[in-house]
KEKE-3310 file (N, C-alpha, C; in steps of 0.2 Angstrom, whole numbers, plus 5000, padded with zeros to 4 digits):
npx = (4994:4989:4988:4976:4972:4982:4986:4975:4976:4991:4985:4976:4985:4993:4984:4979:4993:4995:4982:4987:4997:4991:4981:4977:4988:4988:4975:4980:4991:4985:4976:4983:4991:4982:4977:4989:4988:4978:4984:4993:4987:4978:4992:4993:4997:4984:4982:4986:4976:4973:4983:4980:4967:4972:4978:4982:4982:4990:4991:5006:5018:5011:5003:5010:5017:5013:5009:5010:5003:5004:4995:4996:5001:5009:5019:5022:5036:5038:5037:5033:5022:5020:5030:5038:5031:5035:5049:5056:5065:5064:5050:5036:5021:5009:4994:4987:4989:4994:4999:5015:5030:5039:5028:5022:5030:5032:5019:5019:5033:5028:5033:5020:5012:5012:5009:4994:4999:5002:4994:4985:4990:4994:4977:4976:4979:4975:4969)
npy = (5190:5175:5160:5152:5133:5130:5115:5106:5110:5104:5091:5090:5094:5082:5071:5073:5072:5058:5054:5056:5048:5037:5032:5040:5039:5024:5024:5031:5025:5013:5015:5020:5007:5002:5007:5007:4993:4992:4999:4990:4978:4983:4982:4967:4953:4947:4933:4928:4924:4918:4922:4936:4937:4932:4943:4954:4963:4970:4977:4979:4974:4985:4991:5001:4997:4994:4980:4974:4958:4947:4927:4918:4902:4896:4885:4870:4868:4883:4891:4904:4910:4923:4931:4924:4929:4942:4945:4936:4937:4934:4934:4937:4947:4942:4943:4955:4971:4982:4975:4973:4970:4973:4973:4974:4982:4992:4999:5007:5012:5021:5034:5042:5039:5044:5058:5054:5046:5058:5066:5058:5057:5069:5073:5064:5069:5081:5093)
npz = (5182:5181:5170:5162:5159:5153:5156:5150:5139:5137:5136:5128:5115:5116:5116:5101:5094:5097:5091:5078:5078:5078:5073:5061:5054:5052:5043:5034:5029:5024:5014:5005:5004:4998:4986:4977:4978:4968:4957:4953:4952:4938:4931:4930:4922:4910:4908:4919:4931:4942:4949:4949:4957:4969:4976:4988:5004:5017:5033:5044:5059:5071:5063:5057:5044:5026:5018:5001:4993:4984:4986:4978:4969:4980:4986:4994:4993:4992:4982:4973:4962:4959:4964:4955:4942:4944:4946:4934:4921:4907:4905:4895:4894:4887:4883:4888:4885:4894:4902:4915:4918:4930:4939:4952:4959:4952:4954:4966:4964:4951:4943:4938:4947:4960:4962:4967:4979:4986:4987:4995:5008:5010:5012:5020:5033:5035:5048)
capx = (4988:4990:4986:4972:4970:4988:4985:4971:4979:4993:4982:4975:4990:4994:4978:4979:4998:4992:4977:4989:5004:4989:4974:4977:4995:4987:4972:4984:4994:4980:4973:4990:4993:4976:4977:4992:4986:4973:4985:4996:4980:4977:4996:4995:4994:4977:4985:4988:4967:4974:4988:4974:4962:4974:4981:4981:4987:4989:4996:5007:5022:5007:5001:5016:5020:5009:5012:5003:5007:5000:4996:4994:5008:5011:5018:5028:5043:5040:5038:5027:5020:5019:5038:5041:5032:5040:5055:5057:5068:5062:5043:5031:5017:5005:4987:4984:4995:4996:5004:5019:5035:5039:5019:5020:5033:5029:5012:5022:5036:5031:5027:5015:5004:5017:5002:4991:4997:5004:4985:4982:4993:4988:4970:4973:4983:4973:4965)
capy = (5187:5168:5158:5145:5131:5124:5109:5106:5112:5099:5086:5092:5093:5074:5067:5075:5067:5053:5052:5056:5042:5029:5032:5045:5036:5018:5024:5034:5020:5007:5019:5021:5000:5000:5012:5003:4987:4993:4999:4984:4973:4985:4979:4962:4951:4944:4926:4924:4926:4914:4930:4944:4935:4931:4952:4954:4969:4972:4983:4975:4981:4987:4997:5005:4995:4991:4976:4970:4953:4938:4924:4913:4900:4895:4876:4866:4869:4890:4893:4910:4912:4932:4933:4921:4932:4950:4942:4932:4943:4930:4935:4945:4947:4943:4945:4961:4977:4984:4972:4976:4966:4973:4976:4976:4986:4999:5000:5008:5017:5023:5044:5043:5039:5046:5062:5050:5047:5062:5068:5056:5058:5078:5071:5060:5073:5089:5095)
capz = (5181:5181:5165:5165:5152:5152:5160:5146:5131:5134:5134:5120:5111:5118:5112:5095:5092:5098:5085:5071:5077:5078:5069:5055:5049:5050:5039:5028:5025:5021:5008:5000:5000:4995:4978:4976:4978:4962:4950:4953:4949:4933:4928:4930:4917:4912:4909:4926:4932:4950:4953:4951:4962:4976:4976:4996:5007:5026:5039:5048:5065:5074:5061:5054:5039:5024:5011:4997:4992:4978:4988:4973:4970:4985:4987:5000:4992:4994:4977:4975:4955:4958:4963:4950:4936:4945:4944:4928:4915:4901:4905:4892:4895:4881:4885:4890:4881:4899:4908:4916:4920:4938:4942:4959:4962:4948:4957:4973:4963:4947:4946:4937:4954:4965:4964:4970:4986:4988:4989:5000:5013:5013:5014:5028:5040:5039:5052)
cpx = (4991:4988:4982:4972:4977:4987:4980:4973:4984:4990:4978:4980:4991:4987:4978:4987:4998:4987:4982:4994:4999:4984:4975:4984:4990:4980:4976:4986:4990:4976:4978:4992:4987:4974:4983:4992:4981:4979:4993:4991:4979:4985:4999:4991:4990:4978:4985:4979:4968:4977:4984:4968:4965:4978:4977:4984:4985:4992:5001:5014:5018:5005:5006:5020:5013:5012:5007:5008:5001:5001:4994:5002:5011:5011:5021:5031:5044:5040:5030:5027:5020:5024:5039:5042:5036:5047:5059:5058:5064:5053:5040:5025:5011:4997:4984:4991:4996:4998:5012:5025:5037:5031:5020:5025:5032:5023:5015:5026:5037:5028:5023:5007:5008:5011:4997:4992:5000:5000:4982:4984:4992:4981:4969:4975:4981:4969:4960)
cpy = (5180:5165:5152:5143:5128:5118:5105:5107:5107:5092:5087:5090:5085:5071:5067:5073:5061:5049:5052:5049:5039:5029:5036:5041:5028:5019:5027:5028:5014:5010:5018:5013:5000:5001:5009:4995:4988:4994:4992:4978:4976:4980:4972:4962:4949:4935:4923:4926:4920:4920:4933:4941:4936:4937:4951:4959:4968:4974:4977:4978:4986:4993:5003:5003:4992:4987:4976:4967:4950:4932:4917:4909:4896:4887:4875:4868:4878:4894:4898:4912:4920:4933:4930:4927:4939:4947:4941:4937:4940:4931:4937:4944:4947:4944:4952:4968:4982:4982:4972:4972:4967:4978:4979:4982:4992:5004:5005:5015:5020:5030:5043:5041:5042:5052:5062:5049:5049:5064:5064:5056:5068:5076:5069:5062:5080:5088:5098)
cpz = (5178:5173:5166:5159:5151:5151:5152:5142:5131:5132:5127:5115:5111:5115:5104:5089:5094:5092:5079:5072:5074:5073:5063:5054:5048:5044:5031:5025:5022:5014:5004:4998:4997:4985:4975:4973:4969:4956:4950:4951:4941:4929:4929:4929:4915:4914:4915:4931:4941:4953:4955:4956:4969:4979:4985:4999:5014:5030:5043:5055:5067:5069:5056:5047:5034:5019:5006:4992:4986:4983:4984:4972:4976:4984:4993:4998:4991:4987:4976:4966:4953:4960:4957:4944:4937:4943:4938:4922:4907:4897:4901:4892:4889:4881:4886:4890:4889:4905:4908:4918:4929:4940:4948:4962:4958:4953:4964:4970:4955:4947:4941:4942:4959:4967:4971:4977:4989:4992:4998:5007:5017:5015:5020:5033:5039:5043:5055)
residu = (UNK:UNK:UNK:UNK:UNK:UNK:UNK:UNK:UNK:UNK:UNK:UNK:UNK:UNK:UNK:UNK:UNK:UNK:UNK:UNK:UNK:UNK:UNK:UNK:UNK:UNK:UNK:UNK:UNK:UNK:UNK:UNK:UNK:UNK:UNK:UNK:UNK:UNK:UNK:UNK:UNK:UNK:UNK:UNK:UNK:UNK:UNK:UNK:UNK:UNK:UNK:UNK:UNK:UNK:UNK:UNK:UNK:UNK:UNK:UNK:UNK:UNK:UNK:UNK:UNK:UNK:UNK:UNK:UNK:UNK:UNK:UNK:UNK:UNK:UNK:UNK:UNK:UNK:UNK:UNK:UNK:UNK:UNK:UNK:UNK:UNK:UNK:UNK:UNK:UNK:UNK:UNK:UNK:UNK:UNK:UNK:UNK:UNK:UNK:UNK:UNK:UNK:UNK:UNK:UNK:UNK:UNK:UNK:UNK:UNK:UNK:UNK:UNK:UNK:UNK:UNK:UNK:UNK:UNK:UNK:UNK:UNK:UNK:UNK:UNK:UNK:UNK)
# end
């Protein structure tokens, strides 16, 4: 007895790896720069109220890469005041008892959010 529904079933399967390369990983990873994007805003410093306003994020490599950047600072000469403060060994932060010397990358690699977008990565690829 022959089997009917192949034909259909790969395409199925093909459509459904298809949704996951394109649509389910690009939303995944926007959510993820995004709650990022937030706890890197909570850890930077109040002082700097141009930094926390110009907090920016976006996909970028067709989707496959997400940033999140400070577009405050910016002059002709290239000089960027949110690498300066990540960077700056000499920095402390005095305004606000939760601000963090390496903010932004904290916001990415410290475990205490790792959790977080653990969750969200299971959230965004069931089925």
């Amino acid at each position: 007895m022959p089997v009917k529904g192949v034909a259909q079933l790969k395409r199925s399967v093909g459509n459904w790896v298809a949704q996951i390369e394109g649509k389910h990983t690009e939303k995944v990873l926007l959510t993820i720069i995004m709650t990022a994007a937030g706890y890197a805003k909570l850890e930077t410093p109040v002082d700097t109220a141009a930094l926390i306003n110009s907090l920016d994020y976006r996909l970028i490599n067709d989707g496959k890469t997400g940033v999140v950047f400070y577009g405050a600072g910016f002059t002709p000469n290239g000089f960027n005041y949110g690498l300066f403060l990540h960077n700056n060994v000499d920095w402390k932060p005095v305004k606000k008892k939760d601000a963090k010397h390496h903010f932004l990358s904290d916001a990415f690699e410290s475990s205490s959010y790792q959790s977080d977008y653990q969750r969200i990565i299971v959230n965004g690829y069931k089925l």
